[in-house]
TIVOFI-217354 format. One line per 8 residues: number of its first residue (from 1); their letters; for each residue z, y, x of N, C-alpha, C, O, CB. Coordinates in steps of 0.02 Angstrom, whole numbers, plus 32768, in hexadecimal, padded with zeros to 4 digits. Glycine has a CB too. Layout:
BEGIN
NUM	a	Z/Y/X/Z/Y/X/Z/Y/X/Z/Y/X/Z/Y/X  ...
***
This chain:
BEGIN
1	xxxxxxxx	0B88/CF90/D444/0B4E/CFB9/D454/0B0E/CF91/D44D/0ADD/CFAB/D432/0B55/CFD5/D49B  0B0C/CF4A/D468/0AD6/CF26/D45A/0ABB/CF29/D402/0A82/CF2F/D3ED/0AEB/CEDF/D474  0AFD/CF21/D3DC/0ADF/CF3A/D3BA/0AA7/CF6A/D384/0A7A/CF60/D35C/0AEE/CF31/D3C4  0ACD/CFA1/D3A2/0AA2/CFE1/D39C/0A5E/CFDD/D3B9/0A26/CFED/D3A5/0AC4/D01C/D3BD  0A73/CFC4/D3ED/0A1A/CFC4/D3FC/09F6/CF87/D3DE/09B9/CF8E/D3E3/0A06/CFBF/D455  0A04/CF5C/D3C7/09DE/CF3A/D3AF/09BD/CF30/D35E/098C/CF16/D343/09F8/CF11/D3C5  0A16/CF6A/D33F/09EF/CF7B/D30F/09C2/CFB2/D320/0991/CFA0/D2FF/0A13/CF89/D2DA  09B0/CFE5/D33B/0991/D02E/D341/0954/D015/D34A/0924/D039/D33A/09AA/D063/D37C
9	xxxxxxxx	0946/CFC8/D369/08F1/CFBA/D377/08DC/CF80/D345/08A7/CF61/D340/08DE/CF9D/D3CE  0920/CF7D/D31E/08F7/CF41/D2D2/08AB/CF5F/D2BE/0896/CF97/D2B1/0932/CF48/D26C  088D/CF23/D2C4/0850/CF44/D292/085B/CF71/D263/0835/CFA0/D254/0830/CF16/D26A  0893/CF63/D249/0889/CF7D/D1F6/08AC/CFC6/D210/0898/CFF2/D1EA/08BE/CF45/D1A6  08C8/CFD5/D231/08E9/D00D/D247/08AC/D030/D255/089F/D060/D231/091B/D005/D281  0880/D01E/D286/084D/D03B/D2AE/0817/D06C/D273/0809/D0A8/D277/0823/CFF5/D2DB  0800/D03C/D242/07DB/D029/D203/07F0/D06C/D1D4/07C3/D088/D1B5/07F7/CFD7/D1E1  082F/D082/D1D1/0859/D0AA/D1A9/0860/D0D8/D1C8/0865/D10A/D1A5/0891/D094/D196
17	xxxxxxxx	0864/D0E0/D1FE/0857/D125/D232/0815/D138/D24B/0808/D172/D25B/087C/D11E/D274  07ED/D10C/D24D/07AA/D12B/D24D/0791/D14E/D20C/0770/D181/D213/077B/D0F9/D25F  07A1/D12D/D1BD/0789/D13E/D183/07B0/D183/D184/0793/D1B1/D166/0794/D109/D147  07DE/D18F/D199/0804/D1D3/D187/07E5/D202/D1B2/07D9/D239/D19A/0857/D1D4/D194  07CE/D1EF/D20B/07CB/D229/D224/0779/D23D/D21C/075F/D273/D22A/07EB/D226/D26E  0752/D1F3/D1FB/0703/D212/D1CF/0704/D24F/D1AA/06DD/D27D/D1B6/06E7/D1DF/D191  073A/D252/D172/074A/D26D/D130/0760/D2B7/D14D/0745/D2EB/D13B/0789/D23E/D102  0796/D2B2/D17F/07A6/D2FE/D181/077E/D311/D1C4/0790/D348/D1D8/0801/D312/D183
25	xxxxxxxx	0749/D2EE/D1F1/071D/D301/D216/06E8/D32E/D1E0/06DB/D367/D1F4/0700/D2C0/D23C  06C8/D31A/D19F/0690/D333/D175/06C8/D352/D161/06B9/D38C/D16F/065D/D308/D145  070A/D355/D143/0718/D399/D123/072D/D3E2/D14F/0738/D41D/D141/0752/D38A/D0F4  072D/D3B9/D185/0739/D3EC/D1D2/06E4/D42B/D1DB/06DE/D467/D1E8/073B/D399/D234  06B8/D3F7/D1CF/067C/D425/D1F2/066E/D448/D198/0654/D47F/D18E/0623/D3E8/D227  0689/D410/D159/0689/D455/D124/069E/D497/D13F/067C/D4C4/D157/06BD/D44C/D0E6  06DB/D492/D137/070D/D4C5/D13B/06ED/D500/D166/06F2/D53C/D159/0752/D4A8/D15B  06CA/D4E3/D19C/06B4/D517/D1DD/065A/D539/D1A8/0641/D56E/D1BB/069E/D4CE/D24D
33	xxxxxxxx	063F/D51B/D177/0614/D526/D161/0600/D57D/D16B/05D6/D58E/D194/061F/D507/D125  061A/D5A2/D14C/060C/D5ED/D149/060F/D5F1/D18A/05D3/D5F0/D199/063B/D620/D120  0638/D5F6/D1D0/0656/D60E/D213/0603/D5E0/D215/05D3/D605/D21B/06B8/D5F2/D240  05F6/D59C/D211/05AE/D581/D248/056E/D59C/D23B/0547/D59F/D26B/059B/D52E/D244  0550/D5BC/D1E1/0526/D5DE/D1D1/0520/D607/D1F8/04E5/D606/D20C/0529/D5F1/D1A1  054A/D63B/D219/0548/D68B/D241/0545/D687/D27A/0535/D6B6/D29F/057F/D6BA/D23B  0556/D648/D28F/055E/D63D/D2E8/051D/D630/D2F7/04F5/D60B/D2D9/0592/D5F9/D308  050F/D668/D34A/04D8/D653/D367/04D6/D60D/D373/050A/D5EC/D37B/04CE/D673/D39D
41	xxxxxxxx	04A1/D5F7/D374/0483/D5B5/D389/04A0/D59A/D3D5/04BC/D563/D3D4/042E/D5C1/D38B  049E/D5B1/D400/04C7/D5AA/D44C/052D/D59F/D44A/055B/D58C/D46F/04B0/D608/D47D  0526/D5B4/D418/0585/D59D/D400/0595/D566/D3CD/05D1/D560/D3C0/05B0/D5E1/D3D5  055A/D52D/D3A4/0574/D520/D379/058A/D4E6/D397/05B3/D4C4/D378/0556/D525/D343  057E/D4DC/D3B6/059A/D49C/D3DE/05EC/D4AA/D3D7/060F/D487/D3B2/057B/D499/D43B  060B/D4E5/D402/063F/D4FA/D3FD/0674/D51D/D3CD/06AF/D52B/D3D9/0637/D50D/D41C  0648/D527/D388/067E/D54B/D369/06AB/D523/D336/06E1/D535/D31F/0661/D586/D347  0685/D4E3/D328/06C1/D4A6/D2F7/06FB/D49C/D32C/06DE/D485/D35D/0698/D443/D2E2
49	xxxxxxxx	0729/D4A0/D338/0743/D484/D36B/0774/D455/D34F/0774/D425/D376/075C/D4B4/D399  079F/D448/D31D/07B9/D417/D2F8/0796/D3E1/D2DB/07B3/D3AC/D2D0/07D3/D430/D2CE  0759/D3E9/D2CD/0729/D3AB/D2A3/0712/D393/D2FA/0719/D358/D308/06CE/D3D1/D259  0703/D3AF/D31A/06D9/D390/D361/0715/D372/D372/070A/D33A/D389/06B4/D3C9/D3A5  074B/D37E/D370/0797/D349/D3A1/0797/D309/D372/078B/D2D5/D390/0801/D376/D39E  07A1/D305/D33A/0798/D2DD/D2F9/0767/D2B1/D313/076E/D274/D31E/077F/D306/D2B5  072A/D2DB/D31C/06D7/D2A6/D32F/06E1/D282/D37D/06C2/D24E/D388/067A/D2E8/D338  0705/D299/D3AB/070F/D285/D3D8/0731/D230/D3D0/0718/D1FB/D3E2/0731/D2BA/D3F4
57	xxxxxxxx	076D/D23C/D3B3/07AA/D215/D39C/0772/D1E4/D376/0770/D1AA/D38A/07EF/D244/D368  074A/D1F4/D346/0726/D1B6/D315/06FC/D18C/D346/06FA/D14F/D33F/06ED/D1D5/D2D3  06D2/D1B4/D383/06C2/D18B/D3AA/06F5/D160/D3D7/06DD/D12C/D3ED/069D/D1AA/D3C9  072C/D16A/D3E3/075F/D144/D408/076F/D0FF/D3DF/0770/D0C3/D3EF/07A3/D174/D411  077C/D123/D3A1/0794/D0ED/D372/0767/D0B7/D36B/0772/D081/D387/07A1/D105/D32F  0732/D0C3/D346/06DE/D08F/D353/06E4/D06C/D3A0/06CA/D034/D3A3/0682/D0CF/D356  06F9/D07E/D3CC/06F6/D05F/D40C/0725/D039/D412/0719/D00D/D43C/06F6/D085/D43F  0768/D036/D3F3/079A/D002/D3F2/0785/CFD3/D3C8/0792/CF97/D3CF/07DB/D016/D3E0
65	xxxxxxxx	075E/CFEE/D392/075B/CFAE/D353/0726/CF96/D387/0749/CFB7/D3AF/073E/CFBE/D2EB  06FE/CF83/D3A5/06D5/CF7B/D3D5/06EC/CF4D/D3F7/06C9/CF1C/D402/06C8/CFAC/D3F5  073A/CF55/D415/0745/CF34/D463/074C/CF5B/D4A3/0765/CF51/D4DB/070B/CF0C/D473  072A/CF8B/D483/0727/CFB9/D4D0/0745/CFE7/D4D8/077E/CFEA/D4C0/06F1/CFD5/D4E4  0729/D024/D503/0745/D062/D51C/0725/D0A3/D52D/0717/D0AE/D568/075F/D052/D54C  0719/D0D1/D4FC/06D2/D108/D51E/0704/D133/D53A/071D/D15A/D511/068E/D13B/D4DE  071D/D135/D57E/0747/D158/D594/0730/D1A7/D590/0756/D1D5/D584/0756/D13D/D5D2  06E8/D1AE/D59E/06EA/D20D/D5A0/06F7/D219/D544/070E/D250/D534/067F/D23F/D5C5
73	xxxxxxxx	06E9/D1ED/D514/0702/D21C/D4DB/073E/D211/D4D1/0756/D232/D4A3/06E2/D217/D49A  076D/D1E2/D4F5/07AA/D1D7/D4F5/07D3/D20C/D513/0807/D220/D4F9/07B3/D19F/D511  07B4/D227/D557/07D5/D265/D575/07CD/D2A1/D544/07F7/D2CE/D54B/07B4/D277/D5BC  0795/D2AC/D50A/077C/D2E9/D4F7/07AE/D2F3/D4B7/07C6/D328/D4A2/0727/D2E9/D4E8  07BB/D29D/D497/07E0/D2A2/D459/081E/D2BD/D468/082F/D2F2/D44D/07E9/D262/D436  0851/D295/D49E/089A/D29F/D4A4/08A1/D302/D4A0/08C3/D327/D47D/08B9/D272/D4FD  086C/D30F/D4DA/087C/D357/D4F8/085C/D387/D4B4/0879/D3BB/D4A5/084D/D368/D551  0828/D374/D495/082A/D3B4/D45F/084E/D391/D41F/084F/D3B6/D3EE/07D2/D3D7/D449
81	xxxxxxxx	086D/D34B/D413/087C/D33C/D3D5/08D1/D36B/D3E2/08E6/D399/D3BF/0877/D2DA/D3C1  08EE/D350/D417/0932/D37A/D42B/0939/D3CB/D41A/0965/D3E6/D3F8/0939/D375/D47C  08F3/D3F2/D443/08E7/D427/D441/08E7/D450/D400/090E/D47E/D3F2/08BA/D427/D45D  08B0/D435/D3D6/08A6/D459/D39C/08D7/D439/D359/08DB/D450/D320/0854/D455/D38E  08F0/D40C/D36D/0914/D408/D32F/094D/D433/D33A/0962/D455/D30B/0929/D3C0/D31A  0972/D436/D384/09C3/D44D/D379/09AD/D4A4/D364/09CE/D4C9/D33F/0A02/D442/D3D7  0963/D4B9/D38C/0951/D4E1/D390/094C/D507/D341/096B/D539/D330/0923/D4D2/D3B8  0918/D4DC/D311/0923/D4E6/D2BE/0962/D4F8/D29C/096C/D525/D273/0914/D4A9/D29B
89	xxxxxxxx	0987/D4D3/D2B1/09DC/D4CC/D2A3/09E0/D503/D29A/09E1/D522/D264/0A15/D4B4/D2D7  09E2/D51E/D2ED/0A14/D56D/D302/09F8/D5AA/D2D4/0A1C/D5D3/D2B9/0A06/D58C/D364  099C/D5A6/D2D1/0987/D5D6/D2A8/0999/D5D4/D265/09AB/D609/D24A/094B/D5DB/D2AD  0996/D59C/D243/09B2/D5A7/D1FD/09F6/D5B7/D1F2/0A0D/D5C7/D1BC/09A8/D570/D1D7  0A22/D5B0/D23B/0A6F/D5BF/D217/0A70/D607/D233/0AA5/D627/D22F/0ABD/D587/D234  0A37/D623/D250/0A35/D66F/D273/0A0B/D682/D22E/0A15/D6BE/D220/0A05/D67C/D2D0  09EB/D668/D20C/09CF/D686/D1D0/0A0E/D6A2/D19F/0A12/D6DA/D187/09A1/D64C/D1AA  0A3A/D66E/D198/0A7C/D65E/D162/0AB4/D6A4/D172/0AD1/D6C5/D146/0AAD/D600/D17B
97	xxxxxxxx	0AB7/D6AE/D1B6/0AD2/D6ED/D1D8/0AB8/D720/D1BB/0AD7/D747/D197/0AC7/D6F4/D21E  0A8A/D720/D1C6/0A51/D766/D1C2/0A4E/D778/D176/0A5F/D7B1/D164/09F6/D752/D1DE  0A35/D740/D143/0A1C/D752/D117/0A76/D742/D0D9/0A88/D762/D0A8/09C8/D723/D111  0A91/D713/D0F4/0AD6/D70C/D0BE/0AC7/D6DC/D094/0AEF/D6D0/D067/0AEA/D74B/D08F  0A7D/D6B0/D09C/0A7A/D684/D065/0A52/D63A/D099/0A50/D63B/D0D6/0A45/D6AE/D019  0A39/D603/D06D/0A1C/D5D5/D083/0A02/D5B5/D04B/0A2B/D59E/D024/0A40/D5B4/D0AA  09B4/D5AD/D039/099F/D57B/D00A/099A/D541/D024/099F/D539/D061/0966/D588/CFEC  098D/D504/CFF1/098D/D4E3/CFF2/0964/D4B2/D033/0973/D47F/D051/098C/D4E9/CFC0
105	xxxxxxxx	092E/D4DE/D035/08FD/D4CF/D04F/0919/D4CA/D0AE/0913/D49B/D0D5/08C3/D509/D033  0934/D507/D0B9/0960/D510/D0EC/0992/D4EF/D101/09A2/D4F5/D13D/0975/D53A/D0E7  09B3/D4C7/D0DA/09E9/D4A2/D0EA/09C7/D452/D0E7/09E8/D426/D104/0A2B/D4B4/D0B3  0978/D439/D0C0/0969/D409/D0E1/094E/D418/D124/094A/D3E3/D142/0945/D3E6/D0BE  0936/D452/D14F/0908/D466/D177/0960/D448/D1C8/0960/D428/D1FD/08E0/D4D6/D15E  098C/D467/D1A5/09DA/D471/D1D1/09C3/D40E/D1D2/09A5/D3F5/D202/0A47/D4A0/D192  09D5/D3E9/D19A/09E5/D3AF/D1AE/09A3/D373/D1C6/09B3/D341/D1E7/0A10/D39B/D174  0975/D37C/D1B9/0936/D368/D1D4/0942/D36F/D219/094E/D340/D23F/08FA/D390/D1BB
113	xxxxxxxx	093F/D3B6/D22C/092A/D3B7/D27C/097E/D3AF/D299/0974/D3B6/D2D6/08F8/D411/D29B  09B7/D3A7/D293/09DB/D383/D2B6/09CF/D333/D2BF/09DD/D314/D2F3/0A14/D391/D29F  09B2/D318/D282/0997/D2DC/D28D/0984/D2C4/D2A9/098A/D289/D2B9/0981/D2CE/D27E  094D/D30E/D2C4/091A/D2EF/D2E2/092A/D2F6/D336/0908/D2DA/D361/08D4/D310/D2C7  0974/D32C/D346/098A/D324/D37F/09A9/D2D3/D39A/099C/D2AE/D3C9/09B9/D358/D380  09D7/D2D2/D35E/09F0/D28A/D36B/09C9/D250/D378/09E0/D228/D3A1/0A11/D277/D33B  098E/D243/D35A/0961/D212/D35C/0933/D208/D3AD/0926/D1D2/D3C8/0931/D225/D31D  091F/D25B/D3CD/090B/D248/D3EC/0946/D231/D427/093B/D1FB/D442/08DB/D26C/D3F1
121	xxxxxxxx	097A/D252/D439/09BB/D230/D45E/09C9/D1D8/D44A/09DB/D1AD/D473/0A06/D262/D440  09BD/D1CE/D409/09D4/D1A1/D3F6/09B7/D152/D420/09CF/D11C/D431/09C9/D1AE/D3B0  0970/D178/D423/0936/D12C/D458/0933/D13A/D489/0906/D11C/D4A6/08E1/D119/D450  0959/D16A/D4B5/0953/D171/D502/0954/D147/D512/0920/D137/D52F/0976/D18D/D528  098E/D10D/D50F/09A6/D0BF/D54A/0947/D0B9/D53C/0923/D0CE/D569/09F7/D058/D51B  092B/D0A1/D506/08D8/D07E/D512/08AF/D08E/D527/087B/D06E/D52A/08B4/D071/D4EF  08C1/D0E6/D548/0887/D0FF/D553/0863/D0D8/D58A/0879/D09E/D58D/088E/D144/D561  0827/D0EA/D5C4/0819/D0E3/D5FC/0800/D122/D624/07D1/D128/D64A/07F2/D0B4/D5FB
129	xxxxxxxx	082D/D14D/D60F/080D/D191/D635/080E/D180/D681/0826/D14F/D69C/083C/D1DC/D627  07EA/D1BB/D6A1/07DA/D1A5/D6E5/07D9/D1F1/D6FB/07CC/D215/D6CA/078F/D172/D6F1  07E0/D211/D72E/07F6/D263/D74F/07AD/D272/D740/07B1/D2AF/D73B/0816/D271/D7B5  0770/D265/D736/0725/D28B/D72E/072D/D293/D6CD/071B/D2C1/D6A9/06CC/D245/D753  0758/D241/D6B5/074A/D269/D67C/076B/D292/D64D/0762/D2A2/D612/0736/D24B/D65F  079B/D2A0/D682/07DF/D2D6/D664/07C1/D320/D672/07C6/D351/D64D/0838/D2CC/D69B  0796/D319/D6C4/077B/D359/D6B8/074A/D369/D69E/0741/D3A6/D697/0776/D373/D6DF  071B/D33E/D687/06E3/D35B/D663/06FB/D377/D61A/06D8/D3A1/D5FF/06AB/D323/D65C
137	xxxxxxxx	0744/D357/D5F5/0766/D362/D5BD/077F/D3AD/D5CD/0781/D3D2/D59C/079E/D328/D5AF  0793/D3C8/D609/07BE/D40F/D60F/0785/D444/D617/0789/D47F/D606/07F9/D413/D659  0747/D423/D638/071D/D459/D64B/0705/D463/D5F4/0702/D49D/D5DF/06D9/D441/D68F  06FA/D43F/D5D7/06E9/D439/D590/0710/D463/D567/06FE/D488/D539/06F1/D3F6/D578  074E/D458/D582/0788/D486/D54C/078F/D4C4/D551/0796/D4ED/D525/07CF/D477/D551  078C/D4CF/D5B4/0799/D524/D5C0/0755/D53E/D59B/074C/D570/D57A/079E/D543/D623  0728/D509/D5AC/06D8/D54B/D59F/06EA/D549/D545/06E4/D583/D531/065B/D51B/D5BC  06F8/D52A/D51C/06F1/D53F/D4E5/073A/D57F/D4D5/073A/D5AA/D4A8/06EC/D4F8/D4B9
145	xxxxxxxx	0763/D575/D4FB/079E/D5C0/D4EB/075D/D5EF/D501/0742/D611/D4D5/07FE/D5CE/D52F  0743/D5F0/D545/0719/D63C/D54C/06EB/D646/D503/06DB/D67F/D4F2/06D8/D63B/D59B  06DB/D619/D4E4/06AD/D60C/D4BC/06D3/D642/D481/06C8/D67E/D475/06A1/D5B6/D4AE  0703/D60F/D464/073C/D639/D447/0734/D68A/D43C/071E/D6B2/D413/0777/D62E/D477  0760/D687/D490/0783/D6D3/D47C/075A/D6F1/D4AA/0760/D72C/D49C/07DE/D6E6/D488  072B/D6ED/D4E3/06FE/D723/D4F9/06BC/D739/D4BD/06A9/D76F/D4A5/06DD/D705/D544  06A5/D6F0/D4B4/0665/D6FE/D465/0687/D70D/D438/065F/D726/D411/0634/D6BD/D43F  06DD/D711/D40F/06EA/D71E/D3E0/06CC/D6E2/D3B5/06BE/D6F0/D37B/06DB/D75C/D3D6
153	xxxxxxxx	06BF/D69C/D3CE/06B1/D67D/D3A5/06D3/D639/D37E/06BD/D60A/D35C/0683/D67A/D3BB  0722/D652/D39D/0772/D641/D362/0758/D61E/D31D/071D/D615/D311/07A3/D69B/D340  078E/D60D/D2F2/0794/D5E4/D2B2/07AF/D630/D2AC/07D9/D647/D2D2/07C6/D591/D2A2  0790/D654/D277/079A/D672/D241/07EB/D67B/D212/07FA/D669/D1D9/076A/D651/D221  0804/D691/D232/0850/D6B7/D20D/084E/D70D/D202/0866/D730/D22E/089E/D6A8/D24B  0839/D721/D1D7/084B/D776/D1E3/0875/D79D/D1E5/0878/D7D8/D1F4/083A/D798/D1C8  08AD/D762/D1C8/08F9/D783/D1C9/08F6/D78B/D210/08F9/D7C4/D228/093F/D751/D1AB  08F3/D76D/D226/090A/D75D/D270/08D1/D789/D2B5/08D1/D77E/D2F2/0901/D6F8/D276
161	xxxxxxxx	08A7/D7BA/D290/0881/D7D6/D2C6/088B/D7F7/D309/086E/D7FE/D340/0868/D7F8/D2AF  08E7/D814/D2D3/0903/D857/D316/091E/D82C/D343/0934/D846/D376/0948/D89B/D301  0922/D7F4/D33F/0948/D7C0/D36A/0912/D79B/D3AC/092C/D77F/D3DC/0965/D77E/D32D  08D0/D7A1/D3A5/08AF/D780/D3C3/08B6/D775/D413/08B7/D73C/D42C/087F/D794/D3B0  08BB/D7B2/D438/08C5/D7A1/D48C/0908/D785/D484/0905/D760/D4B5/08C5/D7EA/D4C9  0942/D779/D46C/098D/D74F/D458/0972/D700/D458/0988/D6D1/D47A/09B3/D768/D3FA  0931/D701/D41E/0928/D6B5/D408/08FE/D692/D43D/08FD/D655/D448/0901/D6AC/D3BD  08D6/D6CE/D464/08A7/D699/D49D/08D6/D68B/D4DE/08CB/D658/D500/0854/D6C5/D4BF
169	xxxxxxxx	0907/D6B4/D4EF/0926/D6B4/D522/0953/D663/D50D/094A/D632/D531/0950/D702/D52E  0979/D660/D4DD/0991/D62C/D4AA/096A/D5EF/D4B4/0986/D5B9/D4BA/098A/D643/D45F  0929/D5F7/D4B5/08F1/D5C8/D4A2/08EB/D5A1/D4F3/08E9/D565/D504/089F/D5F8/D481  08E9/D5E1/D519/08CF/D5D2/D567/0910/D592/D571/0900/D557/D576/08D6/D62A/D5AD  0953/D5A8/D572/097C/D57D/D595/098C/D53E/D56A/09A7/D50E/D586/09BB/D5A3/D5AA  0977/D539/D516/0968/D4FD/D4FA/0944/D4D7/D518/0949/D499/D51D/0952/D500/D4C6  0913/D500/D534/08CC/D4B4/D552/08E6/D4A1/D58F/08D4/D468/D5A0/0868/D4CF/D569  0908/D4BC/D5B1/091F/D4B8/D60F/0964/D47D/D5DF/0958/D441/D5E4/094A/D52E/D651
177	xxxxxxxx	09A3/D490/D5B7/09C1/D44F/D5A4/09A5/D40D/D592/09B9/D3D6/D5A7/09E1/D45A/D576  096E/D417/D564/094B/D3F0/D55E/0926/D3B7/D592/092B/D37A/D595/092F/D411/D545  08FF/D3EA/D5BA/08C6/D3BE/D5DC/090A/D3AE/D61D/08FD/D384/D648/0867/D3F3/D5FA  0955/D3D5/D61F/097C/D3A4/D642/09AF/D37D/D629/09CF/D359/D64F/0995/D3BD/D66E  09BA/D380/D5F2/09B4/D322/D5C5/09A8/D2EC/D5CD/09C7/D2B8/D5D8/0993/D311/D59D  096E/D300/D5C5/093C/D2CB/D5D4/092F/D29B/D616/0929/D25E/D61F/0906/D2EC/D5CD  092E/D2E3/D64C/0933/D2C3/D69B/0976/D287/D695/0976/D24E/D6AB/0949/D310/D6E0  09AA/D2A9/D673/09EB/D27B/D681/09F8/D238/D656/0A1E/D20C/D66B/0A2C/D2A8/D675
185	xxxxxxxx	09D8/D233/D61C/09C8/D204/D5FF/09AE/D1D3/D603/09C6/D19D/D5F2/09B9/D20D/D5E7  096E/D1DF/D61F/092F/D1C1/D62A/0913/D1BE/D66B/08ED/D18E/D66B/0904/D1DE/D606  0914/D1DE/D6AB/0900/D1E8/D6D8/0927/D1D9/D706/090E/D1AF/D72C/08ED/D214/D6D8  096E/D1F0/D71A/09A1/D1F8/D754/09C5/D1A6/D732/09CB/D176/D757/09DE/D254/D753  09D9/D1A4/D6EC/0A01/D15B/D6CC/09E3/D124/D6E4/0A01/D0F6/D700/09FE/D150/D67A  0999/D126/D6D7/096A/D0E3/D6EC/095E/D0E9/D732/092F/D0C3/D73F/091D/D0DE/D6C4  0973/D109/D767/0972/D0FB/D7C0/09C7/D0F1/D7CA/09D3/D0CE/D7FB/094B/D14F/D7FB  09EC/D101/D7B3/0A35/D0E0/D7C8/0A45/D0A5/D7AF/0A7B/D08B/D7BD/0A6D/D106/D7B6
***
């Protein structure tokens, strides 16, 4: 195990995971391009929600190559990098249901954001979360589901419209696994 962890914080590891989660952070807020043009101004904060977990995670990463520890973007990465990737997953293989097919594009979208579940699980042991900054990460997560599915201001699937109170209800108990993940990882692991 020492191992693993000592490769996971090599420079060159660190170096190679930051350059990747730059690359699909800018192709993340592409992708959202048309959905961020239309969004009121008071949501845009909230409607990337895969490129912002990504941006979270790049600040974590920069903080290891560092030495250090920015624990509140450390709490923000684990809980929406977990969230929205397994979360991406489920919609593209609920797309594959629905529609009977999958491009290409879709099946990197499937393996990206499991990636990006694993990755953030993957640096828990380093985190330094602390119980204020797990909750400022959940209050962050529930308000962007209301954001979601009360504004209707979701990632864009139309296959998937008749499904929507299914996908937020779906969505709600992703962030509650999530942001309690995290507690057990990071929060309850580091006091026993």
């Amino acid at each position: 195990m020492r191992f693993v962890f000592s490769l996971l914080m090599h420079r060159s590891v660190l170096s190679l995971l930051l350059f990747i989660n730059i690359l699909g952070t800018i192709y993340g807020y592409i992708w959202y391009g048309s959905q961020l043009a239309e969004t009121p101004a008071q949501f845009l904060l909230f409607v990337p929600d895969s490129p912002t977990a990504s941006l979270f995670f790049v600040f974590v990463l920069i903080a290891f190559l560092l030495g250090r520890n920015w624990p509140l973007f450390e709490a923000l990465a684990i809980v929406t990098l977990f969230k929205y990737g397994i979360w991406a997953v489920v919609m593209n293989l609920l797309v594959w249901k629905v529609t009977g097919t999958l491009d290409w594009v879709a099946w990197m979208l499937i393996l990206s954001h499991a990636a990006m579940a694993v990755e953030g699980i993957l640096y828990a042991p380093f985190y330094r979360i602390k119980p204020w900054h797990l909750a400022f990460a959940a209050i962050w997560t529930l308000h962007n589901d209301v954001i979601d599915y009360v504004f209707r201001m979701l990632p864009r699937y139309s296959m998937l419209d008749q499904y929507i109170p299914e996908i937020g209800y779906f969505t709600f108990w992703l962030s509650v696994v999530s942001i309690g993940i995290t507690y057990f990882l990071c929060v309850q692991a580091k006091r026993s």
